[in-house]
N, C-alpha and C positions, 0 to 999 in steps of 0.2 A: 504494500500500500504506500503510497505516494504522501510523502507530511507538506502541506498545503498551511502557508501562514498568510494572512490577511495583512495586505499592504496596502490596500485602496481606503477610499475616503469616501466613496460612495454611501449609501444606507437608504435602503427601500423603506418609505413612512406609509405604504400603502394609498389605499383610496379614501379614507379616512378624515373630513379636514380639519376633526379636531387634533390629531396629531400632528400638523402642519408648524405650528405654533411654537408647542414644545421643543419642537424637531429646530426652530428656526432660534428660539432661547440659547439654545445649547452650543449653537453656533457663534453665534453672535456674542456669550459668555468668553469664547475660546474655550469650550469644553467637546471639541468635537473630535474624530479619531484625528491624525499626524499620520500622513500619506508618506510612503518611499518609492523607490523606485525597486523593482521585486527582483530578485536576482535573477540570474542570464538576460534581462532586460537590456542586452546589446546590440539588436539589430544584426548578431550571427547564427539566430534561429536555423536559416538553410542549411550554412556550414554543418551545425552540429549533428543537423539532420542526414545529411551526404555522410559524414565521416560515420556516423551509426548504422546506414544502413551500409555501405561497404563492409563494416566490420559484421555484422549478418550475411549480408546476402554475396561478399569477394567482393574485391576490387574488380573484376573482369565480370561483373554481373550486366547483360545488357538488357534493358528497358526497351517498351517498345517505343518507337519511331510515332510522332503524332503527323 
């Protein structure tokens, strides 16, 4: 299993609009979460994706032709 740690800043307040409010207090206090930037968040996504599937499937694997 995959350990997944929450780095967004996002928060779903639903359809709700008394939650709106609270949701906007909390903000507005500076009590809201502190966003990062998540790791491997480097824009070599592909890379790392090429270099893994060679290491499965060989360097000499050939894909088909579009």
């Amino acid at each position: 299993m995959t350990n997944i740690q929450a780095t967004g800043t996002n928060e779903l307040i639903g359809t709700d609009p008394a939650k709106l409010a609270p949701a906007l207090a909390r903000l507005m206090a500076g009590q809201w979460k502190k966003g990062a930037i998540p790791p491997l968040w480097d824009g070599k996504a592909a890379e790392r994706i090429v270099q893994h599937l060679e290491r499965v499937l060989g360097r000499n694997a050939q894909f088909p032709q579009r």
